[in-house]
Every structure is written in C-alpha cells, then in structure tokens.
N, C-alpha and C positions, 0 to 999 in steps of 0.2 A: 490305820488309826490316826495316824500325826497330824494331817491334812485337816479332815473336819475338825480334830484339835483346833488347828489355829484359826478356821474361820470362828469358834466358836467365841475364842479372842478378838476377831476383830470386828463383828457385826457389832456388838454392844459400842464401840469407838464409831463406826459407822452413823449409829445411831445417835448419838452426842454431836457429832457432828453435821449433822441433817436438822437441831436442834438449834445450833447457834450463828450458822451462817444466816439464815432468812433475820433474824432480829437484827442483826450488826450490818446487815447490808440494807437495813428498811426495806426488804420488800417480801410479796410473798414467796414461797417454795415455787420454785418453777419444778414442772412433770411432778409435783406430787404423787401422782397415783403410780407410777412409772418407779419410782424411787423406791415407795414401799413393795410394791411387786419384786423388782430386781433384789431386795434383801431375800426374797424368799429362792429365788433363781440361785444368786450364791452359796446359802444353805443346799440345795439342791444338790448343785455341781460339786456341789464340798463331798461328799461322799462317793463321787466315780474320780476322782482325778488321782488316788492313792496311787497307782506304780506309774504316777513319774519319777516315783524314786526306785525305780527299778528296771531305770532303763539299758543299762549296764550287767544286770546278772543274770543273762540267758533267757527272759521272759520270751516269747515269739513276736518275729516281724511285726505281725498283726496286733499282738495284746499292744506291743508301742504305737503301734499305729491311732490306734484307738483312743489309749491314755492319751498321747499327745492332743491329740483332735480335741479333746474335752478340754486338757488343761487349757490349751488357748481359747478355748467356749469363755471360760471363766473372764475374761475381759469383756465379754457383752453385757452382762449386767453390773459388772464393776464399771466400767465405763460410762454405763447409763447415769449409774450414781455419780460418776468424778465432772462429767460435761453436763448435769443438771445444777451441780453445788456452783459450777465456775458461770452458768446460766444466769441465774440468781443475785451472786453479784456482779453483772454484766449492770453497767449503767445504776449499779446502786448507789446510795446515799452512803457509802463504809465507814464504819465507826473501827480504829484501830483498838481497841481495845484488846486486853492479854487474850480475852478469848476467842477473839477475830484472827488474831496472832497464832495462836498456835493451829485454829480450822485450817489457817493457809497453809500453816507448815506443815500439818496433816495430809492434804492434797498433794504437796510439792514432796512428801519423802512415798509416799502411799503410791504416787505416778512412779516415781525412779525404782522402788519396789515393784509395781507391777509390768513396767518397761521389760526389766532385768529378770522377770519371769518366765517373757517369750523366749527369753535365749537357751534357758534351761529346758523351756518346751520342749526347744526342736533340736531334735532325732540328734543329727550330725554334729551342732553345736555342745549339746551335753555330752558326748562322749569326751570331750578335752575338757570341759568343766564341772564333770562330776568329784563329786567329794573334793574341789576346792573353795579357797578361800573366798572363791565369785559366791558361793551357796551360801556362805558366812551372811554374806555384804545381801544380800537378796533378802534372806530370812529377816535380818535388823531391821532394813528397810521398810517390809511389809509390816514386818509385827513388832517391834519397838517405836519405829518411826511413825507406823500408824496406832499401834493401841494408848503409846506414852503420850502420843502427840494429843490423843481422843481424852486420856483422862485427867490430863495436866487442863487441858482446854475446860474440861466440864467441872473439875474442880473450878476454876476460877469462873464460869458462870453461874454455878448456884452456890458460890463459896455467899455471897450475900442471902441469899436465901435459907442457906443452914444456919446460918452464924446469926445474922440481922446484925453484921460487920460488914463493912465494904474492907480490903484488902488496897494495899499500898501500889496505885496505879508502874507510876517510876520505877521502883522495884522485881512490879510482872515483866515489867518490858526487857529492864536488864537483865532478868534472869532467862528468859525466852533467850535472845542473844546469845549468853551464854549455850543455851540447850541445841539451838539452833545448828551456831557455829559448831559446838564441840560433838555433836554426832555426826556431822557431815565429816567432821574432819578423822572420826573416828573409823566410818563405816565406807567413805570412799577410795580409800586406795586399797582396802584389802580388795575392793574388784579386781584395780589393776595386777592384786600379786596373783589372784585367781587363776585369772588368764593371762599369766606369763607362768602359771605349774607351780603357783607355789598350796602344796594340798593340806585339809587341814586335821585334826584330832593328832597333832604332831607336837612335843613340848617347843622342839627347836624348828630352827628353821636355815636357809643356805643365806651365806653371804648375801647375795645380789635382790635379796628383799628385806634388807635393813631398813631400808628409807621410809618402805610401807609399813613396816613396823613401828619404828620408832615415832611416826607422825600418826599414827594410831594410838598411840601409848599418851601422844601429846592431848589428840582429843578427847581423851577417853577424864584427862582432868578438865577440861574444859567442859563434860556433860558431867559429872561429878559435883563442879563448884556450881551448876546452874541448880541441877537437883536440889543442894544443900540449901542453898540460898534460899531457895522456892521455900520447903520446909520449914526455915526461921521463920520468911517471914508473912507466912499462913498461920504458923501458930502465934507468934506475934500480935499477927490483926484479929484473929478470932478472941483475942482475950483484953485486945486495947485500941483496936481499930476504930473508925467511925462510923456512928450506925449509917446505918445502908437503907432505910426507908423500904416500904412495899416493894416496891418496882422499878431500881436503879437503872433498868437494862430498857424502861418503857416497852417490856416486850407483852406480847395478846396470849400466849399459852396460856393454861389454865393453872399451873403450878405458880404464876407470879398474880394471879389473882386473890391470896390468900397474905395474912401477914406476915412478915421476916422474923424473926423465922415462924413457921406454920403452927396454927391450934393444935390441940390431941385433935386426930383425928379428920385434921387440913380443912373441912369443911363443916361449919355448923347446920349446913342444911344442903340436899343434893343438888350443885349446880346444874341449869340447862342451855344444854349449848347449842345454839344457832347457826355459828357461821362454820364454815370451809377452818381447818386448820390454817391457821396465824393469817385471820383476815386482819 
C-alpha cells in the first residue's frame, strides 16, 4: 500500500515544479515530452516496488531480487525529470525569486532523498539499515523535502495570482533560509545515527546518539520558525500586500493569461492555443 501512497504525494510536487523552473529560468522546458512520459513511468513503477519493505522478513531470494531490481528502476524516470529540470536552467537568465528558491531546494533535498534510496535498495546494505533512523532521514527527504519544498514553492508562485497581492519578496527569502537550513539540520544526522544502529519506533535512545538528537531537536525549530514566518506573512500580504498586476512572473502559461485574481469561470471565451508549451 505505502509506496504508491507516497508517489501519489509526490508527483503533484513534481508537477509544480516542472511549472516554475522554465519561467524563472527564461527558458523553455528542456525534454518536455520526456518529462511528461517519465510522470507516467513513476506512477507505473510506484505499484511493483512494495516489499522493499520486506526485505528482512523471510520473503524469498528471488521475490528480493526482483523488488530490488524495480526499486532501483525507479531512478530512471525520476532522474529523467531531476537532469531535464537542472537542463533547463543550464545557461538560463535565473530569476532568484521565493519560488526559484525553494524549485532548487526541491532538487537538492529530492536528489539526497533519492541518493539514499539506492542504499535501502540493495540487498546487503538494508539489512544493517532496516528499521533505522537512516529510513527516518530517507522518507523526510523524499517526501517532506520534496512535497513541502513543491507546495511552499507553488504557493508563492500563484500566491499573486489567487490573491491579486504580490507577497513580501525579503521576507520569502528569509523564511526559505530558515526552512532550508532548519530541515537539513533536522534530517541529516539522524542518517548518521541510522548507520551507526541507532533504530527507530523507540521513545529513548543510547547515550552515544545524543549529538544527533539533540542537533535534530535544534533544527527541527529552525523549520518551525521558517513555517510560522511563511504563514504570517502570506496572510499578511493577501489582505495588505501590493497588487501584483496580471503577470508579475512574465510568464506564457495560460493560467497568467487571465486577470489577478481570475473571472468566474478564468475565461470569458475558450482560449486557442498555438504554441508548444511555455513558447
């Protein structure tokens, strides 16, 4: 069950993301067609890879064999999508903005999650990291770091477009920073207590993994104060912010073709469209 669970979490973030790097990079989608394919590849694979989590309770040789073989499959169209995104802005015009900001940081926690996945693939390495802390730090990664990172980001892209408020530039960035720093600081050392046996669904824990704790505990307020922050001041700006014009982002999609925020109904009459997505 679990597994297509969380793609089901993270393609929608996938998608948000494939949204906001082409505008903030000025250019267009590199491998388009490639991109939308490989969402459906994911989907796919998301339903055979269930007993990696079962590589541990007497399944046979062969059923691990097998599972493994798939789970690592799963990097070829995830991959297809992370080396098209970083394509794209190869040589682009980049606009830092919050929602450029957290695309990146999407990539860069989405990579260390999917890294940290191969280890769990394989065979010999999951038996010393099952059911620890490394699974903790793996799971955040992919599915915090990737879906937070996706809807934090797509909030601040069509936050002018719901609102017909622009949102306090200064503000997204220092609270990014915060989100940034404080889940990394959150989610990286419980690797290292992983694979040094520290396991988890346990309240306590041994001596000799205080450090990782404690410096977990520390980031864990440092992605707390970024969240909060975020919160103030979105709702802040949506009720006193500066309007934000049609199309503050200049971007070709057909959702900024409409005005801030959109008519009943987004269109007074059926648009027709000509070009190639975000010509």
């Amino acid at each position: 069950y679990s597994h297509p669970a969380v793609y089901i979490m993270i393609l929608p973030a996938m998608g948000v993301i494939a949204e906001i790097i082409p505008v903030f990079s000025r250019k267009p989608m590199f491998g388009y067609r490639a991109i939308a394919l490989s969402s459906f590849g994911i989907a796919l694979v998301a339903f055979l890879v269930w007993g990696h989590h079962m590589f541990v309770t007497g399944q046979s040789e062969l059923a691990n064999f097998v599972f493994s073989l798939l789970t690592m499959f799963v990097a070829v169209p995830t991959g297809v999508k992370v080396f098209s995104w970083v394509a794209t802005m190869y040589k682009g015009s980049i606009r830092f903005n919050a929602p450029m900001l957290y695309a990146m940081g999407f990539i860069e926690l989405f990579t260390i999650g999917g890294l940290t996945g191969v280890f769990l693939a394989t065979l010999s390495i999951n038996v010393h990291l099952t059911d620890t802390y490394f699974v903790i730090a793996h799971f955040h990664y992919v599915m915090v770091g990737g879906t937070i990172m996706g809807l934090l980001g797509g909030m601040h892209d069509w936050f002018p477009k719901v609102t017909g408020k622009m949102y306090n530039e200064v503000s997204a960035r220092i609270a990014f920073i915060f989100v940034i720093i404080g889940f990394n600081l959150t989610f990286f050392p419980q690797f290292i207590a992983g694979a040094e046996g520290m396991p988890r669904r346990y309240w306590s824990y041994l001596p000799e993994f205080t450090l990782w704790n404690q410096l977990s505990t520390i980031g864990s307020w440092f992605l707390a104060a970024g969240f909060f922050y975020t919160a103030y001041y979105l709702i802040r700006d949506a009720r006193k912010g500066p309007k934000s014009g049609d199309n503050p982002w200049e971007a070709l999609t057909l959702e900024w073709q409409t005005p801030s925020p959109p008519p009943h109904e987004n269109f007074k009459e059926i648009p027709i469209v000509e070009t190639w997505p975000y010509d």
